[in-house]
N, CA, C and O atoms as a printed pandas DataFrame, in Angstrom:
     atom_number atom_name residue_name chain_id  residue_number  x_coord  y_coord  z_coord
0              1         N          UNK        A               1   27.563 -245.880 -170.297
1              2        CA          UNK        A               1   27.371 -246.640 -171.496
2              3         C          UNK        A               1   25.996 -246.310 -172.084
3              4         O          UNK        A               1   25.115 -245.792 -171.399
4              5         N          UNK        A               2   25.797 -246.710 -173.714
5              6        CA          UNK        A               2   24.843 -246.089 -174.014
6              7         C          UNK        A               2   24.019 -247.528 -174.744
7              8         O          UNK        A               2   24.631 -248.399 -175.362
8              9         N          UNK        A               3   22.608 -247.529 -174.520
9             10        CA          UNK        A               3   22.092 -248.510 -174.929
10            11         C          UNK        A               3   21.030 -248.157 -176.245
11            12         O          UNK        A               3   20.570 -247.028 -176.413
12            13         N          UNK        A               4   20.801 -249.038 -176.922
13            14        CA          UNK        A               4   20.238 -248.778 -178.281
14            15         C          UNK        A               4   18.652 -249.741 -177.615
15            16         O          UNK        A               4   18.973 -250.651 -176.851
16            17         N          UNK        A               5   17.316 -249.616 -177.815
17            18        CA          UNK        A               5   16.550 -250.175 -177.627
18            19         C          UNK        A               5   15.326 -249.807 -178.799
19            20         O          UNK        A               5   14.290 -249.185 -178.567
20            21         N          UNK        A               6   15.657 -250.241 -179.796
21            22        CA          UNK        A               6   14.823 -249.950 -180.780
22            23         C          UNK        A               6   14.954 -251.134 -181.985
23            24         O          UNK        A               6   15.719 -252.082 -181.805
24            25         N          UNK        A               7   14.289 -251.035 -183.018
25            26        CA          UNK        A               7   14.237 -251.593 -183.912
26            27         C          UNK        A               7   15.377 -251.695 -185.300
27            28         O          UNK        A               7   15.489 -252.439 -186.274
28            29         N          UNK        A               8   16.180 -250.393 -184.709
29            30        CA          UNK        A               8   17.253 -250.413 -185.790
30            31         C          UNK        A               8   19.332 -250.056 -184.811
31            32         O          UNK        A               8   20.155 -249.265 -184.351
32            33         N          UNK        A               9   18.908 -251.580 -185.173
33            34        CA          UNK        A               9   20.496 -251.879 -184.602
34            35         C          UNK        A               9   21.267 -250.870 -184.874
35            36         O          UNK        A               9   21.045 -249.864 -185.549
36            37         N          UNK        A              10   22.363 -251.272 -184.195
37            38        CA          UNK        A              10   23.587 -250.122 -184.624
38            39         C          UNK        A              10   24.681 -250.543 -185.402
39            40         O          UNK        A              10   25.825 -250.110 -185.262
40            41         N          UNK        A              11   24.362 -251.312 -186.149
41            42        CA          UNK        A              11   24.635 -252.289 -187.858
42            43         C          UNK        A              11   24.232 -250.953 -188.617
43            44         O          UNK        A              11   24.998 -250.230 -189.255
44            45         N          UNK        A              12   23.042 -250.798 -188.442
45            46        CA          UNK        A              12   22.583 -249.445 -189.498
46            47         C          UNK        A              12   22.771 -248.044 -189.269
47            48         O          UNK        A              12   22.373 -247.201 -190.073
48            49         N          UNK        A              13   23.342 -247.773 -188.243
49            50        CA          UNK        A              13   23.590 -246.560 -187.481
50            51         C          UNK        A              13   24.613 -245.690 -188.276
51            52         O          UNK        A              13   25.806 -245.987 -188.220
52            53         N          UNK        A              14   24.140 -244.506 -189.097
53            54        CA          UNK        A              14   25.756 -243.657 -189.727
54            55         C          UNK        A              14   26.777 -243.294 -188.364
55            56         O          UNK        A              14   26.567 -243.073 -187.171
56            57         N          UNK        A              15   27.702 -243.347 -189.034
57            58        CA          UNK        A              15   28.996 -242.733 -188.333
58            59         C          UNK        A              15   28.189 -241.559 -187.595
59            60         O          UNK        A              15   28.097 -241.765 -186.385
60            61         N          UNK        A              16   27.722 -240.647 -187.938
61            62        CA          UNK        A              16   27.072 -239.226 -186.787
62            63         C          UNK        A              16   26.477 -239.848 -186.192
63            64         O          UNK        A              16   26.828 -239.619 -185.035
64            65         N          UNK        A              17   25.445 -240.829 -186.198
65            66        CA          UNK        A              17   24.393 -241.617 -185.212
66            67         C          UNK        A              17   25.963 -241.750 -184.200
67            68         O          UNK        A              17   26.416 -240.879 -183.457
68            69         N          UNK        A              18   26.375 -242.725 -184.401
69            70        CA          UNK        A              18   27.429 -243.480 -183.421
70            71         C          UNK        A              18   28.074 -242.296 -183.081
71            72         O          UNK        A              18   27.729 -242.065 -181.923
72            73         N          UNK        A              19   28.988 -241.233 -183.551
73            74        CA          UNK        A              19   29.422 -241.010 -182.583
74            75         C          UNK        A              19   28.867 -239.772 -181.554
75            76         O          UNK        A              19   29.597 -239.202 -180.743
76            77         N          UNK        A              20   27.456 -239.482 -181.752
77            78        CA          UNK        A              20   26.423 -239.180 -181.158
78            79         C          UNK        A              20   26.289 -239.579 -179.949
79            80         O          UNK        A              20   26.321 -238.804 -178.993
80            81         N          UNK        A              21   26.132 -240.774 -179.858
81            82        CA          UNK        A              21   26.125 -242.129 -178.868
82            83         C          UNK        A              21   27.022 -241.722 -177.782
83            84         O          UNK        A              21   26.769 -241.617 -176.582
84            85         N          UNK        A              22   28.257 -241.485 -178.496
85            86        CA          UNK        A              22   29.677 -241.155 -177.755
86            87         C          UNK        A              22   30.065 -242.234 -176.800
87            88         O          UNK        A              22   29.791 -242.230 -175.600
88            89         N          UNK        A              23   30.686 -243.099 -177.399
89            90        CA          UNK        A              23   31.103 -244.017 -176.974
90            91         C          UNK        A              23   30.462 -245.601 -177.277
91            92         O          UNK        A              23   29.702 -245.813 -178.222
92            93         N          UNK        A              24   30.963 -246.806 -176.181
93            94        CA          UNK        A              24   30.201 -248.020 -176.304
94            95         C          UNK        A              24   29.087 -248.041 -176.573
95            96         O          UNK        A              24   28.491 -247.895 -175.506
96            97         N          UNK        A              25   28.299 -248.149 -177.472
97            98        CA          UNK        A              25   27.102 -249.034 -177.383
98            99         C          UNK        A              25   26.452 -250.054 -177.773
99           100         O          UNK        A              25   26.690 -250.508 -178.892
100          101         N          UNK        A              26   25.478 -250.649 -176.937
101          102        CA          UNK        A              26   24.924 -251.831 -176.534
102          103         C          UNK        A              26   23.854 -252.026 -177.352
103          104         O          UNK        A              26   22.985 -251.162 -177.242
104          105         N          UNK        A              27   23.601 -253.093 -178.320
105          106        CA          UNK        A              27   22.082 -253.090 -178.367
106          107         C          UNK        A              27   21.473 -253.951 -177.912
107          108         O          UNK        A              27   22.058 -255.034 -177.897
108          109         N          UNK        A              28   20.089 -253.910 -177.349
109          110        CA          UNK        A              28   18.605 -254.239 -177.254
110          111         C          UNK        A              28   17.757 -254.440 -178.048
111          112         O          UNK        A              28   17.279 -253.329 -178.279
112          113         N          UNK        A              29   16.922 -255.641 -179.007
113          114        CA          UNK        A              29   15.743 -255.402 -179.525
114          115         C          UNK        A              29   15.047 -254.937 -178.641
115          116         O          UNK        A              29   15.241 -254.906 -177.426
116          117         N          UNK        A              30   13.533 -254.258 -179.748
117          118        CA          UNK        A              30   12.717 -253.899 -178.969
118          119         C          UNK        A              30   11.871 -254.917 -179.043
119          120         O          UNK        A              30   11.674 -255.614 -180.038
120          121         N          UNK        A              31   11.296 -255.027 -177.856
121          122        CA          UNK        A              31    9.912 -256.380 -178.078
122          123         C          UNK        A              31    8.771 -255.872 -179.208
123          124         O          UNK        A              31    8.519 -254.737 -179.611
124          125         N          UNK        A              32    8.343 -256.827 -179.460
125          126        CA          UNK        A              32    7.250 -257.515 -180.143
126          127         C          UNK        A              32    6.075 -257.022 -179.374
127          128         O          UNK        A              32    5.524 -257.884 -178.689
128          129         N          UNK        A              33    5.509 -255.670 -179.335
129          130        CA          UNK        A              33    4.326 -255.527 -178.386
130          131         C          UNK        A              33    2.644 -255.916 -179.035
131          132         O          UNK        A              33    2.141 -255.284 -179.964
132          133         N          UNK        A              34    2.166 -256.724 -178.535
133          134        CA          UNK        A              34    0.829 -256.864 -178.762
134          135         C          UNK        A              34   -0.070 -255.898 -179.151
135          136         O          UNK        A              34   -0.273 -254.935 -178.411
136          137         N          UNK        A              35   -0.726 -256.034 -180.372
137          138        CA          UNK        A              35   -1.687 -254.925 -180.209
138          139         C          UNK        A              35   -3.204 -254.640 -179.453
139          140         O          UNK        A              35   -3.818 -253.592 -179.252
140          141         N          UNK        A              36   -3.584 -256.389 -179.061
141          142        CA          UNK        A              36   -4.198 -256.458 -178.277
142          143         C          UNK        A              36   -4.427 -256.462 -177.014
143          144         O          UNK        A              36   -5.519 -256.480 -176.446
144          145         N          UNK        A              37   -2.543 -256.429 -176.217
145          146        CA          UNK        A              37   -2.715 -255.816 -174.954
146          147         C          UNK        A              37   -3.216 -254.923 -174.185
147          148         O          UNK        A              37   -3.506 -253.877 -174.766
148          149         N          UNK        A              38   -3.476 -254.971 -172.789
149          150        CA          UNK        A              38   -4.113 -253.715 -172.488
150          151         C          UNK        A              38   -3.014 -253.404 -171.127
151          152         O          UNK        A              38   -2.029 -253.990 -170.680
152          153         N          UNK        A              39   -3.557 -252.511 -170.861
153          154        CA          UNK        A              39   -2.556 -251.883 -169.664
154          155         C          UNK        A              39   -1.686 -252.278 -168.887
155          156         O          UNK        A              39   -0.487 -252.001 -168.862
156          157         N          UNK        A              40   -2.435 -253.100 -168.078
157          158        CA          UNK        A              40   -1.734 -253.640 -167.360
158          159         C          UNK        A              40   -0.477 -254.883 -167.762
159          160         O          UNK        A              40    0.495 -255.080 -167.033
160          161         N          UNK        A              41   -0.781 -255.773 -169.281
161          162        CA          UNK        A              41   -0.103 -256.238 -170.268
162          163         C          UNK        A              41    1.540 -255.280 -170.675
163          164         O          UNK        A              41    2.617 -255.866 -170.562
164          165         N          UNK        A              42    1.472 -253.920 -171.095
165          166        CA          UNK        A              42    2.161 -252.974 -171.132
166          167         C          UNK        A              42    2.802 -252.745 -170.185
167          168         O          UNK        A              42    3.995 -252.927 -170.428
168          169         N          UNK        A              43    2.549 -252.317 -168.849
169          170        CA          UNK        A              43    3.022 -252.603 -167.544
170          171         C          UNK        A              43    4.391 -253.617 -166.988
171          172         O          UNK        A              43    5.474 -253.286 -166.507
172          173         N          UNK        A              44    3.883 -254.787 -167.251
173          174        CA          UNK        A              44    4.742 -255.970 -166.827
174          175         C          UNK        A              44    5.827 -256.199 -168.022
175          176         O          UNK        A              44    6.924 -256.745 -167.904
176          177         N          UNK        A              45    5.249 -255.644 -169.206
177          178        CA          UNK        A              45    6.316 -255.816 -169.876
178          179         C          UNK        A              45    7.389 -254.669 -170.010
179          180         O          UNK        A              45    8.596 -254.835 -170.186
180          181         N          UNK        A              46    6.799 -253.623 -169.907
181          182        CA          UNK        A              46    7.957 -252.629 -169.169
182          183         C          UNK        A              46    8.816 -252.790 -167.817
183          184         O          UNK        A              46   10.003 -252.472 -167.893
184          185         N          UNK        A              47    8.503 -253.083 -167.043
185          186        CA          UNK        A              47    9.158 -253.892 -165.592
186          187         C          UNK        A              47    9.684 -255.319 -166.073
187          188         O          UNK        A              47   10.290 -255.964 -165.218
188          189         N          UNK        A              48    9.547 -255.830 -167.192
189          190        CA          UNK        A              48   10.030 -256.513 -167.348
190          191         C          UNK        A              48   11.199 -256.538 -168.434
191          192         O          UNK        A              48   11.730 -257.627 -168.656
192          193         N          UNK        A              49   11.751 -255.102 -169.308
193          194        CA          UNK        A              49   12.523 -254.532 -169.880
194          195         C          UNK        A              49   13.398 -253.846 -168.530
195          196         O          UNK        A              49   14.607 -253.888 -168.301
196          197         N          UNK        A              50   12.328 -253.234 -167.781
197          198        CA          UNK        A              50   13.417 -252.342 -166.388
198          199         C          UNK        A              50   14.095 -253.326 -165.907
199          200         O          UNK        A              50   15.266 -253.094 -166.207
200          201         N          UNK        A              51   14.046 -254.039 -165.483
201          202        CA          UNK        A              51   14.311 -255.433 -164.626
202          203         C          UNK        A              51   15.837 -255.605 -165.415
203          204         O          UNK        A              51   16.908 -255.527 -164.812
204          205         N          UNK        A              52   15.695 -255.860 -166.922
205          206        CA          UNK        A              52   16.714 -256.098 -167.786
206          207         C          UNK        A              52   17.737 -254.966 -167.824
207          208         O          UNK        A              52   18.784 -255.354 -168.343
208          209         N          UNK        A              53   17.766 -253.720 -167.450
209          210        CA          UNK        A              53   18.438 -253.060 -168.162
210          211         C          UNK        A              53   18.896 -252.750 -167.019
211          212         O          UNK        A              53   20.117 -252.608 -166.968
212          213         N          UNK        A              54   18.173 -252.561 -165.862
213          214        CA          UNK        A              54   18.816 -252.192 -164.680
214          215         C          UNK        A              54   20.143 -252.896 -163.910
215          216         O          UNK        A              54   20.939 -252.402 -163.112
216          217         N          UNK        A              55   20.041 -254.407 -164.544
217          218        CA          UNK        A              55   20.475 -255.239 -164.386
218          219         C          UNK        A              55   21.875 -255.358 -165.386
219          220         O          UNK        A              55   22.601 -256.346 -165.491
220          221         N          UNK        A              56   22.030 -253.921 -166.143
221          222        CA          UNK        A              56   23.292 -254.359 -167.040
222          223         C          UNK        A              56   23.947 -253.523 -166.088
223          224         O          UNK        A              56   23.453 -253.116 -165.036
224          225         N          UNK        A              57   25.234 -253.265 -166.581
225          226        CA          UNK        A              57   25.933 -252.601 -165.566
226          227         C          UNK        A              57   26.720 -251.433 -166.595
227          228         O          UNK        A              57   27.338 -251.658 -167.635
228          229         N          UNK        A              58   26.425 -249.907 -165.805
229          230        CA          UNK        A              58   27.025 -248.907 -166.692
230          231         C          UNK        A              58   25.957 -248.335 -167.407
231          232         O          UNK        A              58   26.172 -247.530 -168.313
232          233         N          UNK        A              59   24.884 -248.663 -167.094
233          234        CA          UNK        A              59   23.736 -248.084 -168.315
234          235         C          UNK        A              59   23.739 -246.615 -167.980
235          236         O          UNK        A              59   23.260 -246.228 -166.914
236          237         N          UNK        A              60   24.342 -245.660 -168.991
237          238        CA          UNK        A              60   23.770 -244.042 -168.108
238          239         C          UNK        A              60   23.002 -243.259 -169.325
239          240         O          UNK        A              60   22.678 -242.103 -169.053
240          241         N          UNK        A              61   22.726 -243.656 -170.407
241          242        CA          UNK        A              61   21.747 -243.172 -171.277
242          243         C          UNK        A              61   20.818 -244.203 -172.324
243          244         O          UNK        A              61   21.330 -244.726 -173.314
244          245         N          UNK        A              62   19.774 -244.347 -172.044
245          246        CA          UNK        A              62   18.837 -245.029 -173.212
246          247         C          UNK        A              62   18.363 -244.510 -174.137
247          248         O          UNK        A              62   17.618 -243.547 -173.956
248          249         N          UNK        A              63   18.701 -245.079 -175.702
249          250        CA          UNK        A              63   17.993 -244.412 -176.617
250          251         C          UNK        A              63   16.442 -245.915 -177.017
251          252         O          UNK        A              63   16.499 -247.043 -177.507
252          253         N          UNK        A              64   15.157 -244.958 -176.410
253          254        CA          UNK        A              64   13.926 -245.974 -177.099
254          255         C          UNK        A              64   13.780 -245.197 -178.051
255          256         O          UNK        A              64   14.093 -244.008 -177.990
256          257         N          UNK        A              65   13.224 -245.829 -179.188
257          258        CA          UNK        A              65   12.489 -245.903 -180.199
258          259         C          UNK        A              65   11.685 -247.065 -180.004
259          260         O          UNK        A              65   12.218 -248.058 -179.510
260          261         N          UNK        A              66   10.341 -247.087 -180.356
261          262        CA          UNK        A              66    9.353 -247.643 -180.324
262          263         C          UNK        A              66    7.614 -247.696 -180.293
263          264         O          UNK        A              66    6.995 -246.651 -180.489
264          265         N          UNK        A              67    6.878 -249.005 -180.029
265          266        CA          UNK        A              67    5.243 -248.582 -179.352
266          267         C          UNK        A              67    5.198 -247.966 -178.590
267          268         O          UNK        A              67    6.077 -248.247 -177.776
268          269         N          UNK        A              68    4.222 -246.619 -178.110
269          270        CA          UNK        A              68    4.252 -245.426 -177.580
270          271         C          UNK        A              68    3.707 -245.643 -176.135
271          272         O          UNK        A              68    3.924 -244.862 -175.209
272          273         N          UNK        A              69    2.931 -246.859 -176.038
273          274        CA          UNK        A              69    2.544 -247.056 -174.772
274          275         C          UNK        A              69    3.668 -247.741 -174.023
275          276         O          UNK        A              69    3.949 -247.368 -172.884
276          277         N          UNK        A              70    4.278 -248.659 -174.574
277          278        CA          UNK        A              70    5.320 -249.459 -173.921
278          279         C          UNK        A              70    6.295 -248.270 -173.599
279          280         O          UNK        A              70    6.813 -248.200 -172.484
280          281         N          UNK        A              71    6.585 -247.191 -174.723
281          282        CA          UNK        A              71    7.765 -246.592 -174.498
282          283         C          UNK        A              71    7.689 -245.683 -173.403
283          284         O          UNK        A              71    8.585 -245.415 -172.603
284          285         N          UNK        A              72    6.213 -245.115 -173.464
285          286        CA          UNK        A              72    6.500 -244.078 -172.359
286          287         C          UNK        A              72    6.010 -244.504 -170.746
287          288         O          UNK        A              72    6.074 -243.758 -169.769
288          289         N          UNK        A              73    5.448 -246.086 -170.774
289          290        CA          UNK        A              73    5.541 -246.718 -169.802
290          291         C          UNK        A              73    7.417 -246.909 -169.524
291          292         O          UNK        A              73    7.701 -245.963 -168.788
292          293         N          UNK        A              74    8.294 -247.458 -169.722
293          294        CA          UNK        A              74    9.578 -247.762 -169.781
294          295         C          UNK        A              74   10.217 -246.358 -169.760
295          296         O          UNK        A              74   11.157 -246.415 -168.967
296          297         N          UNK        A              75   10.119 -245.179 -170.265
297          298        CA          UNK        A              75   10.874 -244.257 -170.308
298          299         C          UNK        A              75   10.680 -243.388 -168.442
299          300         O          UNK        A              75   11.522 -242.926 -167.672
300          301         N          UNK        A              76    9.297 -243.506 -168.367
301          302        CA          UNK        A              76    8.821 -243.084 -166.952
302          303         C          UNK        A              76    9.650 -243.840 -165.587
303          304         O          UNK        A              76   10.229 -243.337 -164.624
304          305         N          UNK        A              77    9.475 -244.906 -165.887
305          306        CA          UNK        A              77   10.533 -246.275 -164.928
306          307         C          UNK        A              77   11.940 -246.048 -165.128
307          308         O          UNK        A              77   12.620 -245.975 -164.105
308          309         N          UNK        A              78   12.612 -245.900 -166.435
309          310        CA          UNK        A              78   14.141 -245.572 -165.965
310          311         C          UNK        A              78   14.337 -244.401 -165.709
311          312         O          UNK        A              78   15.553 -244.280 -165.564
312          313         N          UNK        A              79   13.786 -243.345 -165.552
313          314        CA          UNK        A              79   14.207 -241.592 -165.199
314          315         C          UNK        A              79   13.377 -241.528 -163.818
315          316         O          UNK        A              79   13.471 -240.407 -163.318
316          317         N          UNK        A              80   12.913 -242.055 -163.375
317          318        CA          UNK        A              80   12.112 -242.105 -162.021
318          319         C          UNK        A              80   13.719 -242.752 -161.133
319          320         O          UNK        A              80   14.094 -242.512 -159.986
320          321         N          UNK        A              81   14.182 -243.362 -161.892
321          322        CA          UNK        A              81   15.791 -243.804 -161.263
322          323         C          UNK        A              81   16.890 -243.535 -161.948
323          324         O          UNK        A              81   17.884 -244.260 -161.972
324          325         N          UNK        A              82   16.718 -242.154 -162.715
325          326        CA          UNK        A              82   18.114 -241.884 -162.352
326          327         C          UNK        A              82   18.710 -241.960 -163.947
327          328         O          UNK        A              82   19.611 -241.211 -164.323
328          329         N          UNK        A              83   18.045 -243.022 -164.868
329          330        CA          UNK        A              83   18.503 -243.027 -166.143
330          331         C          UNK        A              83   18.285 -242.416 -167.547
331          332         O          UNK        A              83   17.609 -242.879 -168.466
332          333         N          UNK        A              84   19.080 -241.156 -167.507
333          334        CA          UNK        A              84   18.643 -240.693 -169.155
334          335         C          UNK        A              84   18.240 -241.076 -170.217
335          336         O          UNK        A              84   19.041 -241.664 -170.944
336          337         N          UNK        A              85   16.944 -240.885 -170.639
337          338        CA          UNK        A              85   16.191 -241.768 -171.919
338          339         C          UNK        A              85   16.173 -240.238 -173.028
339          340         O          UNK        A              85   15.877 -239.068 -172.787
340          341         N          UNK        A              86   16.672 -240.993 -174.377
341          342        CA          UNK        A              86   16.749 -240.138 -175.504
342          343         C          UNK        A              86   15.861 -240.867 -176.802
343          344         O          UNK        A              86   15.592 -242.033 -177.091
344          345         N          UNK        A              87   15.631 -239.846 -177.269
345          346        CA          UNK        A              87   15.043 -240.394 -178.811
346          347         C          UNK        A              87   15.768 -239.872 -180.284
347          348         O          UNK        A              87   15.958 -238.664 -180.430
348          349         N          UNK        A              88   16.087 -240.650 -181.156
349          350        CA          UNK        A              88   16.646 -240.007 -182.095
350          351         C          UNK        A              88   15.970 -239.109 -183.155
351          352         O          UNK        A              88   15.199 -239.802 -183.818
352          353         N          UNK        A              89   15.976 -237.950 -183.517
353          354        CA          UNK        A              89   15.689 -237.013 -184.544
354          355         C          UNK        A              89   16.010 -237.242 -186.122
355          356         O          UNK        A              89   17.155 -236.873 -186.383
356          357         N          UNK        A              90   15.478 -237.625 -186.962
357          358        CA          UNK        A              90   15.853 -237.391 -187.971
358          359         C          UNK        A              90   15.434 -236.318 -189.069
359          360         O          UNK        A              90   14.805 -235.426 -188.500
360          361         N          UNK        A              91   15.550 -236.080 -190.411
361          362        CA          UNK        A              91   15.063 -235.682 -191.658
362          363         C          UNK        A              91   14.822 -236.223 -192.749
363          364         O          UNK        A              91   15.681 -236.678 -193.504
364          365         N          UNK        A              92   13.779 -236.224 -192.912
365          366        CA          UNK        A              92   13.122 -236.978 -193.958
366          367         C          UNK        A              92   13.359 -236.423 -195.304
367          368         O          UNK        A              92   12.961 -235.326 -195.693
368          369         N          UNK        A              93   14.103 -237.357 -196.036
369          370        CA          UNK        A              93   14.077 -236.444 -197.543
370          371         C          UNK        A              93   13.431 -237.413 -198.183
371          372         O          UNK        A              93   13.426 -238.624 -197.964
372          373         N          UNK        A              94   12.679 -236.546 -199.298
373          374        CA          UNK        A              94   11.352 -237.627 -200.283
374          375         C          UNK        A              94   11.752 -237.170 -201.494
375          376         O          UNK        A              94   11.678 -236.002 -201.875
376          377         N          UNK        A              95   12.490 -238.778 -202.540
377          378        CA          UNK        A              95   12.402 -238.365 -203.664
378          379         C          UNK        A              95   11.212 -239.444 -204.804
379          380         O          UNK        A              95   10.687 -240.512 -204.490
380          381         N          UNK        A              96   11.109 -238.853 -205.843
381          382        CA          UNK        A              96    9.788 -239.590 -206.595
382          383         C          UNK        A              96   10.637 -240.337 -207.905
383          384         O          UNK        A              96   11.195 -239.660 -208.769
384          385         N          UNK        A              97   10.638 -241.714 -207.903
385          386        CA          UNK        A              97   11.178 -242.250 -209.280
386          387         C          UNK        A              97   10.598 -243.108 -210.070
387          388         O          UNK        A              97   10.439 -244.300 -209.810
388          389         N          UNK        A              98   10.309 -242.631 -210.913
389          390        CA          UNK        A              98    8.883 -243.455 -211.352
390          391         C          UNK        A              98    7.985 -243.893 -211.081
391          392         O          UNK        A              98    7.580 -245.043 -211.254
392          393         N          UNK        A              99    7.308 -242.615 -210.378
393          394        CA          UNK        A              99    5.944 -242.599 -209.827
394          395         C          UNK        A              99    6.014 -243.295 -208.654
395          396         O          UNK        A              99    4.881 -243.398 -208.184
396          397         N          UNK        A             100    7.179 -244.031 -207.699
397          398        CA          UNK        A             100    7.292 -243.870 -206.564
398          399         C          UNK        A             100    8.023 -242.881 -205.976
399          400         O          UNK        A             100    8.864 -242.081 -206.385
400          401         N          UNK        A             101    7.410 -243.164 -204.710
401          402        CA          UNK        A             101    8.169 -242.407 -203.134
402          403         C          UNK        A             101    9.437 -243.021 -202.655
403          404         O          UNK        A             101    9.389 -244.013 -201.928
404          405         N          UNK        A             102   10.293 -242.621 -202.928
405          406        CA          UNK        A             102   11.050 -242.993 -201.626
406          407         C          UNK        A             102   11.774 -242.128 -200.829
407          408         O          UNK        A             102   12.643 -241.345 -201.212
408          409         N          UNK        A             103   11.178 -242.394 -199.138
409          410        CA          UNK        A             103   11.866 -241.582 -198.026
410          411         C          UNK        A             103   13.349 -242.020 -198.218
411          412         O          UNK        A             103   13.723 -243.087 -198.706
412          413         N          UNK        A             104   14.119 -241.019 -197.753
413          414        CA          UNK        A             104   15.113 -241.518 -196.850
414          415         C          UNK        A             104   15.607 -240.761 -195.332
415          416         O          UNK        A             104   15.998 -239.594 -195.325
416          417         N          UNK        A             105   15.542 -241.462 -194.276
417          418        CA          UNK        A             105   15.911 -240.582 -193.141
418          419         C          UNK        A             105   17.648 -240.642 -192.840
419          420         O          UNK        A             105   18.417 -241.587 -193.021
420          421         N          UNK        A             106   17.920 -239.292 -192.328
421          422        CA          UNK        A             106   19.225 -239.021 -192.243
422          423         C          UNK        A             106   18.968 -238.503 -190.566
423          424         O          UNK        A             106   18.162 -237.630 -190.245
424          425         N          UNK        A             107   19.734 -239.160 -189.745
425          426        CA          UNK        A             107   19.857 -238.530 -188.552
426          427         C          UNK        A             107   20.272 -237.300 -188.035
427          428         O          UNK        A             107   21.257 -236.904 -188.658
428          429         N          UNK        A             108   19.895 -236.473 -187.079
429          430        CA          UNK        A             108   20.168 -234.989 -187.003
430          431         C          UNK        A             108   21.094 -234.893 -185.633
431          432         O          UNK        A             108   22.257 -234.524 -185.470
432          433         N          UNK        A             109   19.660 -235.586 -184.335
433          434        CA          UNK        A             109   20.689 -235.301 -183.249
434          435         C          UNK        A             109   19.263 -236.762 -182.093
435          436         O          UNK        A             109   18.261 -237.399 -182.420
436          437         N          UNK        A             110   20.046 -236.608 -180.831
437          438        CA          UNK        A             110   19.182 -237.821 -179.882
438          439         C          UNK        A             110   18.815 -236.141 -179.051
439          440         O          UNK        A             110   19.552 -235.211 -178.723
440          441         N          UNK        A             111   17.098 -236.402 -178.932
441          442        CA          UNK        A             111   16.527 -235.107 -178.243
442          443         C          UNK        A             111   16.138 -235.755 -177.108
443          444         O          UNK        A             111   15.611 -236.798 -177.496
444          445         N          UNK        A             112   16.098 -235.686 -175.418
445          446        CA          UNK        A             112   16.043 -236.399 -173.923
446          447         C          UNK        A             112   14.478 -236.173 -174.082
447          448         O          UNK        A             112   13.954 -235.245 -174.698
448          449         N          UNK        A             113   13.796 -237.262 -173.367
449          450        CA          UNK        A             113   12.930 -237.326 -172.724
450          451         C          UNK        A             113   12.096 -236.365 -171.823
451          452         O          UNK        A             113   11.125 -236.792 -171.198
């Protein structure tokens, strides 16, 4: 099974995102990380995401998106056991309409850890 742990549900996910995924998936918010935490803060709250996920049953690929300390604290903890962590790729297209920007990202492919 494949778990979503990021900020953008799989409500918003195109059809290629999903069937990317290939198959069920689960979502996860991502926490709310402090910016004033420090390490060891980051730490417990990653063991305290592992704790959660280890605890679902069927988990065999994670996609994080997220804070970079939390993530690559959490990405280190589930592949140290066994669980494939992915990130999604996109392309950014930028158009200008009346003197604004607007991005839009289109998904490409989930690149592993």
């Amino acid at each position: 099974m494949f778990l979503n742990l990021s900020n953008h549900p799989t409500t918003s996910w195109s059809e290629t995102q999903l069937a990317a995924a290939g198959g069920k998936v689960i979502d996860l918010q991502f926490p709310q990380v402090a910016p004033d935490g420090d390490e060891e803060y980051i730490e417990q709250l990653a063991q305290e995401y592992y704790d959660k996920i280890v605890q679902m049953k069927d988990i065999k690929t994670v996609h994080i998106m997220g804070e970079m300390n939390f993530t690559y604290s959490l990405v280190n903890k589930l592949k140290a056991n066994g669980i494939k962590c992915v990130a999604s790729t996109t392309k950014r297209e930028t158009v200008e309409e009346n003197g604004v920007k607007i991005s839009k990202f289109n998904f490409v492919r989930f690149r592993e850890y």
